[in-house]
C-alpha positions in Angstrom: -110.2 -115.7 -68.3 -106.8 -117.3 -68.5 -107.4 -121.5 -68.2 -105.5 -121.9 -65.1 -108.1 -119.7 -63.6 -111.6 -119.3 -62.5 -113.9 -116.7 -61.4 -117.2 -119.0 -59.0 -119.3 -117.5 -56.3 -117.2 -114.2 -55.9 -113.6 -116.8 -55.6 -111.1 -116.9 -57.5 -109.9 -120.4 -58.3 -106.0 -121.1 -59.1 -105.8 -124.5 -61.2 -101.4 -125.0 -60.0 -101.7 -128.3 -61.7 -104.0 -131.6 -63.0 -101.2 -134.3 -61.1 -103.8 -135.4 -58.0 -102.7 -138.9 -55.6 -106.4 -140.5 -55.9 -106.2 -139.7 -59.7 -104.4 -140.6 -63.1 -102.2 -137.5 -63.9 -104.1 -134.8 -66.2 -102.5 -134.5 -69.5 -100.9 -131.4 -70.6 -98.5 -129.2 -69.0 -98.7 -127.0 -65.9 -98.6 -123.5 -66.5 -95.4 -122.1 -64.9 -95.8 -119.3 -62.1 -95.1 -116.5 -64.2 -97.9 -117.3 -66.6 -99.8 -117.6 -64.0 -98.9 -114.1 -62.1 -99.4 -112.7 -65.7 -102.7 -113.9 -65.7 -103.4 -112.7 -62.3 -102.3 -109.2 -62.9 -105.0 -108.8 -65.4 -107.4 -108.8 -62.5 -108.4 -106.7 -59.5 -107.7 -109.0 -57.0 -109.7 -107.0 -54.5 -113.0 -108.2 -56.1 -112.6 -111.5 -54.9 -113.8 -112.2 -51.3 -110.9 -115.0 -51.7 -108.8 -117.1 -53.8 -108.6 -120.8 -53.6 -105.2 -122.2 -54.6 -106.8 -126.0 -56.2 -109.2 -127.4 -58.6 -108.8 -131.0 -60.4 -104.8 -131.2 -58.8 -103.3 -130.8 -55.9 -101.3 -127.6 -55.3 -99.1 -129.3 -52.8 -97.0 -130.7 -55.8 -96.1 -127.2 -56.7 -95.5 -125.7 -52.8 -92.7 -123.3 -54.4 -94.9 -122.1 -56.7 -97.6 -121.6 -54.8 -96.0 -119.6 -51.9 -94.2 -117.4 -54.8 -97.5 -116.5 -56.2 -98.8 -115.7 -52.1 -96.4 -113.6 -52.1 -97.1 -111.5 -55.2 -100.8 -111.9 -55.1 -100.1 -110.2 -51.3 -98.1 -107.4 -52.7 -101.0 -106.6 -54.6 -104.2 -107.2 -52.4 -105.2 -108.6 -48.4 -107.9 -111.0 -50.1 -108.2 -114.4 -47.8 -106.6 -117.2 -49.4 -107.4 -120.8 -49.3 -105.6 -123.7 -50.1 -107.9 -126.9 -51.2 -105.8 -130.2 -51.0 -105.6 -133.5 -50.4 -103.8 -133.5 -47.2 -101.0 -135.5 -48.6 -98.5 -132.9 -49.1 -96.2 -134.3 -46.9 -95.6 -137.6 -48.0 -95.9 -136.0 -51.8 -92.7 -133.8 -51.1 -91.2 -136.3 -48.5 -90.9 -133.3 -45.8 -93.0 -131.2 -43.1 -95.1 -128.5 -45.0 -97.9 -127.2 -42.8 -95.9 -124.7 -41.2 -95.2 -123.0 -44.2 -98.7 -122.3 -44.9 -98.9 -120.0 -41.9 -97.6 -116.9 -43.6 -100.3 -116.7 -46.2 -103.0 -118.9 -46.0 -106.8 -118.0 -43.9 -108.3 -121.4 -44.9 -106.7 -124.5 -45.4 -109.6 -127.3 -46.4 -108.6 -131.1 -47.1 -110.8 -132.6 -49.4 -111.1 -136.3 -48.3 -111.0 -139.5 -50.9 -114.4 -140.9 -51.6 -115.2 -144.5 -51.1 -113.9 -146.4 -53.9 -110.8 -144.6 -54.1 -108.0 -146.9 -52.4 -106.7 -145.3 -49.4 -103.6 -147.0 -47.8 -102.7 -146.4 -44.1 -99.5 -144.5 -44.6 -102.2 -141.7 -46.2 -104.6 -141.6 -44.1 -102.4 -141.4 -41.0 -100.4 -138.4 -43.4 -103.9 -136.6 -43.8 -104.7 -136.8 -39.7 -101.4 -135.4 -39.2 -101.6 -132.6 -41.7 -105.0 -131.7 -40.2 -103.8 -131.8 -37.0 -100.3 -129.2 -38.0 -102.3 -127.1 -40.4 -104.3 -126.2 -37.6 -101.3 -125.0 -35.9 -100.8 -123.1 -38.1 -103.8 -121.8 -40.5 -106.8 -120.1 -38.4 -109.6 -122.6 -40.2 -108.9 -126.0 -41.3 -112.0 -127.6 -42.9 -112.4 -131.7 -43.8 -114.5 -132.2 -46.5 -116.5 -134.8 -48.2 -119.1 -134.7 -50.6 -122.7 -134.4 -50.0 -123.4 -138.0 -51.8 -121.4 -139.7 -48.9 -122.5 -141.9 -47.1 -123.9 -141.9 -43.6 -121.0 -143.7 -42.9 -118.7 -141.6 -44.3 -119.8 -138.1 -42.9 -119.7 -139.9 -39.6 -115.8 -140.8 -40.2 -115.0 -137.6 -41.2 -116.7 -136.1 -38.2 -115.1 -138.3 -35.7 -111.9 -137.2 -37.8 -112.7 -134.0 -36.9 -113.2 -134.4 -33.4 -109.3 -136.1 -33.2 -107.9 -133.7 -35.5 -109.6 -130.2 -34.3 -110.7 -129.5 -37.9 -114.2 -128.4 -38.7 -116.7 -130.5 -40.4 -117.7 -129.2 -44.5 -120.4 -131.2 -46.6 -120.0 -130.0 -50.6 -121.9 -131.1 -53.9 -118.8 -132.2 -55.6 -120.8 -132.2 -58.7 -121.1 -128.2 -59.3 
């Protein structure tokens, strides 16, 4: 299977890109849209019970892309699709972009920084109010933190769930 995408627990993964916020850019270059759609049409679409635009970048840097391939991807199949980010998109691309998720998108689930990562407070008040617009917009908004967190943590992202409306999602980050 093409690099930029991954078959895990009947999902199919869509790696847009390695440039993350809480991470040093990935090295190497993304692979455009069409390479990506080329890839894509290899497969039947239809045997995946969704497909999860993310993995190691955040797909909010390449919105344009990302909605072209929704596009295609829906020509060809109904399959759920979910969108994994960071919740920054809007102060990445300096402009509203929950609302454009609404056309496509099932799932929308923002994958919280982990302690040591430095968090300013321009970000986290840009990831309360993408959780709070995604919902408006996306029937399931999930924030998630990794299983290792601690107590501490899970309690601030459930209490961030009870502001925003999202619903609360514990992963092992290490799978």
């Amino acid at each position: 299977m093409d690099s930029c995408l991954m078959a895990r627990d009947g999902k199919l993964h869509i790696r847009l890109t390695g440039r993350h916020p809480f991470h040093e850019d990935a090295p190497g270059q993304d692979p455009s849209r069409e390479e990506i759609w080329q890839a894509l049409q290899q497969l039947d679409l239809n045997e995946y019970r969704q497909i999860v635009f993310g993995g190691g970048g955040d797909p909010m840097y390449r919105l344009e892309d990302m909605m072209w391939l929704c596009g295609k991807i829906r020509e060809k199949s109904p399959v759920d699709l979910r969108l994994d980010t960071t919740g920054l998109g809007d102060l990445l691309r300096r402009e509203k972009t929950a609302f454009q998720l609404e056309q496509y998108f099932q799932v929308v689930a923002i994958y919280l920084p982990v302690e040591e990562q430095a968090v300013t407070d321009e970000q986290r008040k840009a990831i309360r109010h993408f959780a709070v617009a995604a919902g408006l917009f996306v029937p399931k908004v999930y924030l998630v933190v990794p299983e290792s967190s601690t107590k501490e943590k899970k309690k601030a992202c459930q209490e961030l769930c009870l502001q925003t409306g999202a619903r609360y999602r514990e992963e092992d980050w290490a799978s």
